[in-house]
C-alpha positions in Angstrom: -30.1 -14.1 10.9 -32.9 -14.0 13.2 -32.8 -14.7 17.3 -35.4 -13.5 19.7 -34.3 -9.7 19.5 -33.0 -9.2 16.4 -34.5 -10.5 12.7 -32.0 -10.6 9.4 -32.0 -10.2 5.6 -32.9 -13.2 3.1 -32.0 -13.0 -0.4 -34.3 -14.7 -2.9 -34.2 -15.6 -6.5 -36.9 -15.6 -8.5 -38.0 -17.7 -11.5 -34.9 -17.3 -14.1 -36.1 -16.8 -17.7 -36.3 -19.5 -19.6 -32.4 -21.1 -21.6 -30.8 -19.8 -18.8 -29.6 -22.5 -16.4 -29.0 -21.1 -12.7 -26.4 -22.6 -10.5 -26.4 -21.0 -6.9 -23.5 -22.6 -4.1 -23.3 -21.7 -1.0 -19.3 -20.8 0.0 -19.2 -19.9 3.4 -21.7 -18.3 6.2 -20.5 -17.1 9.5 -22.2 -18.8 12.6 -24.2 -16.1 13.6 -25.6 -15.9 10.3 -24.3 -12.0 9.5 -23.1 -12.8 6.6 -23.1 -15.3 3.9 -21.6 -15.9 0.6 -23.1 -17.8 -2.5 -21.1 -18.6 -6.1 -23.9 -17.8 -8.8 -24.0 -18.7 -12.3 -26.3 -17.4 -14.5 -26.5 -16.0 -18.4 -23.1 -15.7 -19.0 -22.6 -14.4 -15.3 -20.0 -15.9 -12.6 -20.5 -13.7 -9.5 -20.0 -13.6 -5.8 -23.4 -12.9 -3.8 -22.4 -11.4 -0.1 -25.2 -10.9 2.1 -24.5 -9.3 5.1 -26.4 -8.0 8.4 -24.5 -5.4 9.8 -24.7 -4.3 13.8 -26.6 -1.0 15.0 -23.7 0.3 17.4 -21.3 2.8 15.7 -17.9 0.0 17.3 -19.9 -2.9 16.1 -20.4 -2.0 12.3 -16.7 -1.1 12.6 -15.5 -4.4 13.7 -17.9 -5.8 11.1 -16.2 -4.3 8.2 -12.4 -4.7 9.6 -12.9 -8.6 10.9 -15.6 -10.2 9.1 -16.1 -8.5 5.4 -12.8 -7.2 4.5 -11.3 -11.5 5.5 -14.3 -12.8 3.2 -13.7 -10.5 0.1 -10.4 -11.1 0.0 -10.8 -14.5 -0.1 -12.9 -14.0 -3.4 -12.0 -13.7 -7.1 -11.9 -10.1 -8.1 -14.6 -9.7 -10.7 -18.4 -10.1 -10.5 -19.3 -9.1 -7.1 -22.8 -8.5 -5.7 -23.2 -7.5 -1.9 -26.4 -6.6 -0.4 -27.6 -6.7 2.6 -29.1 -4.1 5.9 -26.1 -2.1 6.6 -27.8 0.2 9.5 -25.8 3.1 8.1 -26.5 5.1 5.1 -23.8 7.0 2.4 -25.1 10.1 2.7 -28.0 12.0 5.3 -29.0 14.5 2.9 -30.7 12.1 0.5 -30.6 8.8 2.2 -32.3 9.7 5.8 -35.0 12.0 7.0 -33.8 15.0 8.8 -32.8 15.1 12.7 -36.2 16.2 14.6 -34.5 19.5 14.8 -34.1 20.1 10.6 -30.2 19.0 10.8 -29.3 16.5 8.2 -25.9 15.8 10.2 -25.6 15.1 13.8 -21.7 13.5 15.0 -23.6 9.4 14.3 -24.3 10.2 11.0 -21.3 11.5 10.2 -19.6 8.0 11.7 -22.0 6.6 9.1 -21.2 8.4 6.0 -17.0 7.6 7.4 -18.2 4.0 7.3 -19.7 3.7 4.3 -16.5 5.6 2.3 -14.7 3.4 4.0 -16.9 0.5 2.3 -16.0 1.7 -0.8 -12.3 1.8 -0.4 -12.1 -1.6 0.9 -14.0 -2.7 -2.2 -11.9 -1.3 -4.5 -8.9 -2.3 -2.2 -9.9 -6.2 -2.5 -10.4 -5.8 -6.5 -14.2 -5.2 -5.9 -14.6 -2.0 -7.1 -18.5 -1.7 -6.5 -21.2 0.9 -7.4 -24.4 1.6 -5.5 -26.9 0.2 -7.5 -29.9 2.0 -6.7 -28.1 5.4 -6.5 -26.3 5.3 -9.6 -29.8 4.6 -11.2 -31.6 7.2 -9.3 -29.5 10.3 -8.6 -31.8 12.4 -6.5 -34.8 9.3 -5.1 -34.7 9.3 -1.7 -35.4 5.2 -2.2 -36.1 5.0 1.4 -36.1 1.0 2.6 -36.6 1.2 6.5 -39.7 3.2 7.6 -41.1 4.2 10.7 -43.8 6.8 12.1 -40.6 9.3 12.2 -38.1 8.7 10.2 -36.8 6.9 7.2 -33.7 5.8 5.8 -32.2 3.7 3.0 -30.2 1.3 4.9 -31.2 -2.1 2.3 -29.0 -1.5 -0.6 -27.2 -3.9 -3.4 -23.1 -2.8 -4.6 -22.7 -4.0 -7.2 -19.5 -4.7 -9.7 -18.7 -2.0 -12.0 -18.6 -4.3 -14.6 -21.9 -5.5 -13.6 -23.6 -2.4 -13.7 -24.3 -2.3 -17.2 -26.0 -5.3 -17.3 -28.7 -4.1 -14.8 -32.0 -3.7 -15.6 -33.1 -2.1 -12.9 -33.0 -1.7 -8.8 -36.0 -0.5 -6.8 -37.6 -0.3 -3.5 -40.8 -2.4 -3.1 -43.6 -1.5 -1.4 -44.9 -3.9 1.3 -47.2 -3.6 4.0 -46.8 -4.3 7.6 -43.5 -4.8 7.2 -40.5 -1.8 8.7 -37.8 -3.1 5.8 -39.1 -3.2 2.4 -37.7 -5.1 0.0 -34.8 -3.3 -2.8 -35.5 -5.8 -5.9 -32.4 -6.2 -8.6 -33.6 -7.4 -11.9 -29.7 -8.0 -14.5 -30.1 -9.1 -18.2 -28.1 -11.9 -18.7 -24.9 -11.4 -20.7 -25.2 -13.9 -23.3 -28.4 -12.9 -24.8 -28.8 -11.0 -28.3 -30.0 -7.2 -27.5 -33.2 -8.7 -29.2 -34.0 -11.4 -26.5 -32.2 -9.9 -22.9 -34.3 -11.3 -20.8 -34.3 -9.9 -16.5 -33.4 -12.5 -13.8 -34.8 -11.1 -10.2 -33.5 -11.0 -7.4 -34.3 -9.0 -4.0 -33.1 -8.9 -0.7 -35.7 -8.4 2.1 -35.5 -7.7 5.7 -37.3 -10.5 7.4 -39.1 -9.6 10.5 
């Protein structure tokens, strides 16, 4: 998504291993490019990608959740779901964001946010999606900040991902990359047809695109 103010989130695929065929269709994209949802097939895998770009303003990312996600994941298959994305909002201050230039961890917007993102959650689990944050189920305490400035920081690029998913990923980590205020939050997931002798990763990431 990307106009003269405003730049969005790609998703790319790197090179799958090798005996593993990938088969990626795109199913639907709204028109101002927010969000966008791809079929992907992949060792032994039949998931639903869901990118999104969410909006900044406290109403906006509301809106966003009620009359453009919630509509699209219940118009998927419950099962092997993977949403991604720049959310602008964060689960939780005290490890996801820098303190308030005060000290406070909390101020009455980032309360909205951690609201929002429970809210997330419950849709998921109401639409069959029941999801798991990737990175912080992997990392309990990491800050894994994705969007830095001079100031502050926060970890507002993140991947949900299926609980039955889960177990097949490898790992999920924040890149670093220079000159750039969004770093990218790389996925790697073992196929699910391979022997325990041969899993191989297929990567993915999700970068903001500036």
């Amino acid at each position: 998504y990307q106009d003269s103010h405003n730049a969005g989130v790609a998703v790319l695929q790197l090179a799958a291993p090798r005996g593993h065929r990938l088969v990626m269709q795109p199913h639907h994209a709204t028109s101002d490019g927010r969000l966008q949802v791809f079929g992907v097939q992949w060792g032994g895998h039949h998931a639903a990608l869901v990118n999104t770009y969410w909006p900044n303003a406290a109403a906006a990312q509301s809106a966003f959740l009620d009359d453009v996600l919630t509509p699209a994941l219940g118009n998927l298959p419950p099962g092997q779901l993977l949403l991604t994305g720049d959310f602008n909002h964060v689960p939780d201050s005290a490890l996801d964001r820098t303190r308030l230039p005060g000290g406070e961890l909390k101020n009455s917007r980032r309360r909205q946010e951690h609201a929002l993102a429970a809210r997330l959650l419950a849709v998921l689990d109401a639409c069959g999606h029941a999801c798991v944050d990737s990175f912080r189920t992997l990392h309990a305490t990491s800050p894994g900040f994705s969007h830095i400035r001079h100031s502050n920081a926060a970890r507002l690029d993140r991947w949900y991902v299926a609980a039955g998913v889960q177990g097949y990923v490898q790992s999920c980590k924040v890149l670093p990359t220079p000159h750039q205020d969004h770093l990218p939050v790389l996925l790697a997931v073992t196929p699910r047809e391979a022997s325990p002798r041969r899993r191989t990763q297929a990567r993915a990431f999700r970068a903001r695109c500036d």
